[in-house]
DRENDOVEX-324231 format. One record per residue (C-alpha): residue number from 1; residue in one letter; x, y, z. Coordinates in nm, 2 decimals, always signed. Example, Ala and Ser with C-alpha at 12.3 -4.5 7.8 and 13.67 -1.06 7.14 Angstrom:
vexke, nufi, px, py, pz
1, A, +1.23, -0.45, +0.78
2, S, +1.37, -0.11, +0.71
This chain:
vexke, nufi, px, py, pz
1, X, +1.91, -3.73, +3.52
2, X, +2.04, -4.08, +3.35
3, X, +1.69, -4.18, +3.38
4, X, +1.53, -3.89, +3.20
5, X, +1.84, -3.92, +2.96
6, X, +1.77, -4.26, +2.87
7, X, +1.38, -4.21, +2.85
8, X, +1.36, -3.89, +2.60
9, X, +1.61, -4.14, +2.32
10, X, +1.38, -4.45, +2.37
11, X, +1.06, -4.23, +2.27
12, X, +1.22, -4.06, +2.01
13, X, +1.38, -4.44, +1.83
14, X, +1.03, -4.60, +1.88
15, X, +0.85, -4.44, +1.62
16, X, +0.89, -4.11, +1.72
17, X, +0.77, -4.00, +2.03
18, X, +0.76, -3.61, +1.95
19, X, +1.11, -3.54, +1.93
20, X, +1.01, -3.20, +1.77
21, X, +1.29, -3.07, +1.65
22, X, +1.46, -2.79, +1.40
23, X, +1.85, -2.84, +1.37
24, X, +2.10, -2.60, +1.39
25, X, +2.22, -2.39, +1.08
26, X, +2.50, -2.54, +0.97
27, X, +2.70, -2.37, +0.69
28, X, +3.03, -2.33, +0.57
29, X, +3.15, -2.03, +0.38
30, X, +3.29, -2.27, +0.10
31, X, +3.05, -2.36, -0.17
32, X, +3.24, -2.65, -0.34
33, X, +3.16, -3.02, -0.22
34, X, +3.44, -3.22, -0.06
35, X, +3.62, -3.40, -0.22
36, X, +3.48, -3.76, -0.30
37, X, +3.15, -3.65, -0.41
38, X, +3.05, -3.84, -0.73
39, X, +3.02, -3.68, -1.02
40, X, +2.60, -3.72, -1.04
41, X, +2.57, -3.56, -0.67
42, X, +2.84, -3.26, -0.77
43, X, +2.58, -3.17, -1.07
44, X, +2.29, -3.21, -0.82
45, X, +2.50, -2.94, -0.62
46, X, +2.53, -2.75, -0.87
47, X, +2.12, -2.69, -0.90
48, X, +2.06, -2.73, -0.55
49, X, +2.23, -2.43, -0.45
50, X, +2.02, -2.15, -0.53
51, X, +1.76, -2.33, -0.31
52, X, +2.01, -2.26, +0.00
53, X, +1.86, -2.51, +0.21
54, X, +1.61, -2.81, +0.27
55, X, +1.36, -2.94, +0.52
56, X, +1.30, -3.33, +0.64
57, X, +1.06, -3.50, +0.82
58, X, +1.06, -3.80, +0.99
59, X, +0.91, -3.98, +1.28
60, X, +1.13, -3.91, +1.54
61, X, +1.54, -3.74, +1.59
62, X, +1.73, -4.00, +1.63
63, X, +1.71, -4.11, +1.18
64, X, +1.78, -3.75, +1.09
65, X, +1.96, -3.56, +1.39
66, X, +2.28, -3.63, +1.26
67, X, +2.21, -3.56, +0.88
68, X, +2.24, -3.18, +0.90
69, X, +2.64, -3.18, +1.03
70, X, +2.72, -3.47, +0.82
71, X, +2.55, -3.31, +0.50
72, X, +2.79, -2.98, +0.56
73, X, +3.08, -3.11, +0.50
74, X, +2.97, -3.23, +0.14
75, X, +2.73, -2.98, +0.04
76, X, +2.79, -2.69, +0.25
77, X, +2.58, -2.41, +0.03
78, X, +2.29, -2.61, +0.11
79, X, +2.16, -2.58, +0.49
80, X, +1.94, -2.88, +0.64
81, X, +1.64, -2.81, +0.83
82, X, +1.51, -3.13, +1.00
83, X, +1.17, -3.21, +1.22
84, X, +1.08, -3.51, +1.41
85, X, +0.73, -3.65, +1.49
86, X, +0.53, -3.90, +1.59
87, X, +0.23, -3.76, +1.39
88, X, +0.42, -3.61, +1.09
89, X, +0.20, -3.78, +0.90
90, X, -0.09, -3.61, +0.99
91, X, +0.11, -3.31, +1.01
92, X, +0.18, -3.27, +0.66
93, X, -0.22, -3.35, +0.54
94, X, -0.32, -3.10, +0.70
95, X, -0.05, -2.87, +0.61
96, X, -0.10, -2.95, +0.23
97, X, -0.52, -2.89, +0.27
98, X, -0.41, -2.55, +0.40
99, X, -0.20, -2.46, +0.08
100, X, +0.11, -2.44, +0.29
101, X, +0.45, -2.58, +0.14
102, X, +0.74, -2.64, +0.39
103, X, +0.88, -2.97, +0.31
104, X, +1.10, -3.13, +0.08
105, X, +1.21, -3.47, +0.20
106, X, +0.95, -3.71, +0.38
107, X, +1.11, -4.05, +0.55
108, X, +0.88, -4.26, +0.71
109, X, +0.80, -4.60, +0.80
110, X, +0.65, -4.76, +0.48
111, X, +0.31, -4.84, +0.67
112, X, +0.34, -4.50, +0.80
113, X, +0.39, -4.36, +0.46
114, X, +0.06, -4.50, +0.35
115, X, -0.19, -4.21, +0.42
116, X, +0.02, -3.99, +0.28
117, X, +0.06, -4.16, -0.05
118, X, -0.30, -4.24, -0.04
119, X, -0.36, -3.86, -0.09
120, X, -0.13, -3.81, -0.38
121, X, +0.12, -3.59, -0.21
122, X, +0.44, -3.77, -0.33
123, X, +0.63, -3.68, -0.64
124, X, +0.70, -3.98, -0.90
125, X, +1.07, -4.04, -0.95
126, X, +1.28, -4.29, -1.12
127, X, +1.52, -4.35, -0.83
128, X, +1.75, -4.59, -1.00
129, X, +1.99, -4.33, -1.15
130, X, +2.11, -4.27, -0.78
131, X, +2.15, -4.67, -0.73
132, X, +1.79, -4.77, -0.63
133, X, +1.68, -5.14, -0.75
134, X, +1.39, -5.26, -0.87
135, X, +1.30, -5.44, -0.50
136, X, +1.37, -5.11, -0.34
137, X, +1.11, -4.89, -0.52
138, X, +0.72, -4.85, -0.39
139, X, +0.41, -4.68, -0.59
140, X, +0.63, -4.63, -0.91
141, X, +0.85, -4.40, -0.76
142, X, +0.70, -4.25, -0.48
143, X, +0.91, -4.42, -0.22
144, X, +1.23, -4.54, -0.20
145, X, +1.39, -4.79, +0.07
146, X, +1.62, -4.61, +0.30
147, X, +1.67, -4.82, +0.62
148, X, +1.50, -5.09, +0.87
149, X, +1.40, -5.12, +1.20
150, X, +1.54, -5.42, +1.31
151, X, +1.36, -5.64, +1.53
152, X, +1.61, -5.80, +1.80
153, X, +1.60, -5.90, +2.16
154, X, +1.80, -5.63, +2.44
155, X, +1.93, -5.81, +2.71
156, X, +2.18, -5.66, +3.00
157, X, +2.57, -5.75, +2.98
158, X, +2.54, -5.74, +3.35
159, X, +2.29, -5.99, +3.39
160, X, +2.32, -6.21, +3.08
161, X, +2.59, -6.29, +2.81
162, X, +2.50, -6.37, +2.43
163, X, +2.51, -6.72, +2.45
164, X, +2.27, -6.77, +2.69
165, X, +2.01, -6.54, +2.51
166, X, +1.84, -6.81, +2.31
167, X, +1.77, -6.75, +1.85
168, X, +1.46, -6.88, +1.89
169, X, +1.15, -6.65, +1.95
170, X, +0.95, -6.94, +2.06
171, X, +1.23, -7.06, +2.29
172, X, +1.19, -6.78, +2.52
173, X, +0.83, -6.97, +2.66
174, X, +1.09, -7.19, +2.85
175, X, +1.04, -7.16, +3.18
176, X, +1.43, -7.07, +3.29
177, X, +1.29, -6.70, +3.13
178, X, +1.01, -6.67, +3.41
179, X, +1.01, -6.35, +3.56
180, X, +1.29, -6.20, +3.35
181, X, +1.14, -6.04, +3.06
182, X, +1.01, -5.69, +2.99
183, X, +0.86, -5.58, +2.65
184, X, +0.73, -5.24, +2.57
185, X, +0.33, -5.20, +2.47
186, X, +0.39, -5.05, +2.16
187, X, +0.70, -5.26, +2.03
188, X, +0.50, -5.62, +2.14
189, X, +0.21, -5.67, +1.91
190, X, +0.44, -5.50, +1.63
191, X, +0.65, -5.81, +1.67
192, X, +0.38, -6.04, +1.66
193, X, +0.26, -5.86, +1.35
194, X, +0.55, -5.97, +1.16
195, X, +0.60, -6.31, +1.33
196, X, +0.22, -6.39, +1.25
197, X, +0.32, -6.35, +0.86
198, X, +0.51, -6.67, +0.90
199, X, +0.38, -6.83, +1.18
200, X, +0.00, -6.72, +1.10
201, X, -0.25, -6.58, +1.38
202, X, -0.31, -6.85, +1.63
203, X, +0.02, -6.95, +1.68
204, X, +0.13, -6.60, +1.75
205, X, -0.12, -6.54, +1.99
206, X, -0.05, -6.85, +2.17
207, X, +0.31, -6.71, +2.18
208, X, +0.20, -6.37, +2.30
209, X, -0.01, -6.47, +2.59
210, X, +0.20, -6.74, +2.73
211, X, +0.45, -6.47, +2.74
212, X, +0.25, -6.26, +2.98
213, X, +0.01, -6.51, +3.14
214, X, +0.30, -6.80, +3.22
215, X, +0.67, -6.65, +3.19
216, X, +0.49, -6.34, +3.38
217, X, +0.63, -6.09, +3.11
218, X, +0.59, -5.74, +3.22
219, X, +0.43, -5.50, +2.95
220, X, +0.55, -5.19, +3.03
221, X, +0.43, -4.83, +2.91
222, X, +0.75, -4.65, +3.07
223, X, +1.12, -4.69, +2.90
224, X, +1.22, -5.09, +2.88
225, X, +1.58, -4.91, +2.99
226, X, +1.48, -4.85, +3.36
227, X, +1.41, -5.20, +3.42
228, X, +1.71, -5.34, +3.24
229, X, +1.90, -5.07, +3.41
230, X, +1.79, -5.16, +3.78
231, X, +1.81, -5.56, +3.68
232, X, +1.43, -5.56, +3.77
233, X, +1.41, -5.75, +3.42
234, X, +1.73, -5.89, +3.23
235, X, +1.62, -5.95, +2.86
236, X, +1.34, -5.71, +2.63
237, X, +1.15, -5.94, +2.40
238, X, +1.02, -5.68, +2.18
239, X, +1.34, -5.44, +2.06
240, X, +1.57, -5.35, +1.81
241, X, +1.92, -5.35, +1.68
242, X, +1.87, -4.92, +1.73
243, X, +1.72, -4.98, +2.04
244, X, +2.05, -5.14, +2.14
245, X, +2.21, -4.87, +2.01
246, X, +2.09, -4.57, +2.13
247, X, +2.06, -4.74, +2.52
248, X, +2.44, -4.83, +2.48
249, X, +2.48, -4.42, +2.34
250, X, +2.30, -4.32, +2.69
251, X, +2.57, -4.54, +2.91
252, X, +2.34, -4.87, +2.94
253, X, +2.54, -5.17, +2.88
254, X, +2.30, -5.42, +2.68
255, X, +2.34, -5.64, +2.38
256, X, +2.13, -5.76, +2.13
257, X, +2.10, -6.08, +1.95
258, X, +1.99, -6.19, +1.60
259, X, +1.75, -6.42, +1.58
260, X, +1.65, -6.70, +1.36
261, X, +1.35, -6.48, +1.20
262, X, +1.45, -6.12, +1.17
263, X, +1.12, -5.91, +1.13
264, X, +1.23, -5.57, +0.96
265, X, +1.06, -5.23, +0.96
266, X, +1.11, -5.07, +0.60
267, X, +1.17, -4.73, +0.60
268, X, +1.14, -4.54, +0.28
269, X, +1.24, -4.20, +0.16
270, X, +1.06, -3.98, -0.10
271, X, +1.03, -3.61, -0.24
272, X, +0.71, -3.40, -0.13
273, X, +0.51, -3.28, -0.42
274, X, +0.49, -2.89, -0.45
275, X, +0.81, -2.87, -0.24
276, X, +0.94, -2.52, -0.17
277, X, +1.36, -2.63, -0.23
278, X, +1.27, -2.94, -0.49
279, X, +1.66, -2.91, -0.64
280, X, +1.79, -2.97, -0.25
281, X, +1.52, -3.23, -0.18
282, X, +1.64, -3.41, -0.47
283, X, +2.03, -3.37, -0.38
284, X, +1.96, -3.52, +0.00
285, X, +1.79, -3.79, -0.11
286, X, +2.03, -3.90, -0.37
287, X, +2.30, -3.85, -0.13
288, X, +2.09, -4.08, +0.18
289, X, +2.10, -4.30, -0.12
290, X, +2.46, -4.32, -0.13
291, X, +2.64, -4.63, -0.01
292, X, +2.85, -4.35, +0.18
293, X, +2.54, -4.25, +0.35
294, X, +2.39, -4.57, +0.45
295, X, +2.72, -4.65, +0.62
296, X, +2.64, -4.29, +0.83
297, X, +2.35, -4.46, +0.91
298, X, +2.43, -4.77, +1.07
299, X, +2.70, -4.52, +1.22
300, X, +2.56, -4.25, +1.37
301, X, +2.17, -4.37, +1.41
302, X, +2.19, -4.76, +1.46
303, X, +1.98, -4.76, +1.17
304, X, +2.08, -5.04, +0.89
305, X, +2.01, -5.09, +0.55
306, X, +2.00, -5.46, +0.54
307, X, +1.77, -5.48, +0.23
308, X, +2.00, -5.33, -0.03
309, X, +2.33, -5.26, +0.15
310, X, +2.49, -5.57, +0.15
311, X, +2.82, -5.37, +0.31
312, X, +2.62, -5.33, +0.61
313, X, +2.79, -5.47, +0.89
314, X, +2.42, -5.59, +1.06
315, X, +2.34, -5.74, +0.70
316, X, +2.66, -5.92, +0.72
317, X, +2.58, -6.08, +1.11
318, X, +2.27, -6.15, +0.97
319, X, +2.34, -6.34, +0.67
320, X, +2.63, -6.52, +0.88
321, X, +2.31, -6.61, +1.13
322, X, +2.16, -6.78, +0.84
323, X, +1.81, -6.59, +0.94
324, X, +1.55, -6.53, +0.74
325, X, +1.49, -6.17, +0.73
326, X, +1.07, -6.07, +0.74
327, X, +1.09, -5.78, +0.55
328, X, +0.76, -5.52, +0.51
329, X, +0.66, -5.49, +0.18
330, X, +0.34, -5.36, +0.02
331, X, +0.24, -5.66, -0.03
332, X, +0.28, -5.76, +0.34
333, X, +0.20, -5.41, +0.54
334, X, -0.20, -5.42, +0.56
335, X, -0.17, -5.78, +0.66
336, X, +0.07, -5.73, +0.92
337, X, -0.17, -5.45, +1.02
338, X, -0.46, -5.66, +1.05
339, X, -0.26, -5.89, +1.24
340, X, -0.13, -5.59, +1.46
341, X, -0.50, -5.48, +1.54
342, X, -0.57, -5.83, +1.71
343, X, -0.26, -5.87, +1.90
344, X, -0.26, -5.54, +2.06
345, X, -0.61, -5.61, +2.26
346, X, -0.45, -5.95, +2.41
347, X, -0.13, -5.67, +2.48
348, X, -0.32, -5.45, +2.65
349, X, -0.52, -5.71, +2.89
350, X, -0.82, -5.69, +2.64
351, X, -0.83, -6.02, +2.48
């Protein structure tokens, strides 16, 4: 049972794996926001609340399970409706080429947001009026940074403490690591995407395939968790900070360590053009906005803002870390891509 526990929240955090999902109605008979809620959300309220309710996508549960509950207590006339999929992307193309209209709120990766961009289906906003800056706004207003993926070692407390998990990516090739380290196929050549910005191709791939071919890392398709949890393997290369979190959630005792390069997934929020609720779609995103919110967040989901939220308690390990944070950008995405397209054939026993 632990095992299929700990298996369903590992698909679901990377990238989504189907965690199709609508959340419970959650309403209150009170129509008045707690107390607390700025002035500029209140009015937002105010229009939202003939719309009655309002539907997100996202990859996968675990950014947006805990939104609805958490969004009742402020906003209570206004009911959240939440889906979570691997292939929302996809999912809503065809859904707009078939005239249909069912969502408000899109949050996706910003690579993953791409196609959908590309197609014009993304309303233009000026996001700064709910605290966006400059740095945190794509395509003029189609997108807005929400939160990151945080790229970050997993190792198990029963196996290994912090100190002698190593900052350096490329320290890991030491031999003391032979036999000891597990990274999952999807999560691998994402890393090496990112580290290949700084590092550039060839030394990545060198990285990559003494990994595998000399330390005898084990590539696994199934949960990293199992083999962490039956000490098969003590330390997975390729995670995250929510990684961490969600395993720990499911009674798996791991850490994670920041390292000296921090690769970090953007993930961005935006309204849905031709939205059925468009007053609610704007209210929830204002409010994810919020510093309140962000704080949720890193709460609730694992999920930090370490871009903009300089509260964030994983911005300020970071910072203290003295990393330097690889952040995805426009102007970075299609070359980590690329990147990502050559390392995944060495991954997968191809190159």
């Amino acid at each position: 049972m632990q095992d299929k526990k700990l298996r369903s929240s590992r698909r679901a955090i990377i990238a989504g794996a189907l965690a199709l999902a609508a959340a419970p109605a959650i309403r209150r008979a009170s129509a008045q926001p707690a107390a607390g809620v700025s002035p500029q959300l209140a009015e937002l309220y105010e229009k939202a609340k003939p719309d009655a309710e309002v539907t997100i996508w996202a990859p996968g549960a675990p950014s947006v399970q805990w939104i609805p509950a958490e969004f009742a207590k402020r906003f209570p006339a206004v009911k959240v409706n939440w889906l979570g999929d691997q292939q929302a992307s996809s999912r809503l193309i065809a859904e707009k080429r078939a005239g249909r209209h069912a969502v408000d709120v899109w949050t996706f990766s910003l690579g993953g947001t791409l196609e959908v961009q590309k197609r014009g289906l993304l309303e233009k906003f000026d996001w700064r009026q709910y605290g966006a800056q400059d740095r945190d706004i794509f395509w003029d207003g189609e997108a807005v940074a929400n939160h990151n993926y945080v790229y970050a070692p997993i190792f198990a407390k029963s196996k290994l403490t912090k100190e002698q998990v190593p900052r350096a990516w490329e320290a890991l090739l030491d031999p003391q690591w032979n036999d000891k380290l597990v990274s999952d196929s999807f999560l691998l050549p994402r890393l090496g995407g990112y580290l290949a910005i700084d590092w550039g191709f060839d030394r990545t791939e060198k990285w990559i395939k003494t990994l595998i071919e000399q330390r005898k890392l084990l590539v696994a398709t199934s949960p990293v968790a199992n083999f962490l949890k039956s000490g098969e393997r003590q330390l997975a290369v390729a995670e995250s900070v929510s990684g961490a979190f969600l395993m720990n959630r499911d009674g798996l005792n791991v850490g994670y360590q920041v390292m000296e390069m921090v690769p970090a997934t953007q993930f961005v929020l935006g309204a849905v053009k031709q939205a059925p609720h468009p007053n609610a779609g704007r209210l929830l995103i204002a409010w994810l906005l919020s510093p309140e919110a962000k704080m949720l967040y890193e709460e609730l989901a694992g999920q930090a803002d370490i871009r903009a939220n300089s509260k964030s308690p994983l911005a300020q390990e970071i910072k203290a870390a003295g990393s330097k944070v690889i952040y995805e950008d426009v102007e970075t995405m299609n070359q980590r891509a690329e990147y990502y397209r050559k390392l995944v054939a060495i991954v997968r026993g191809q190159g």
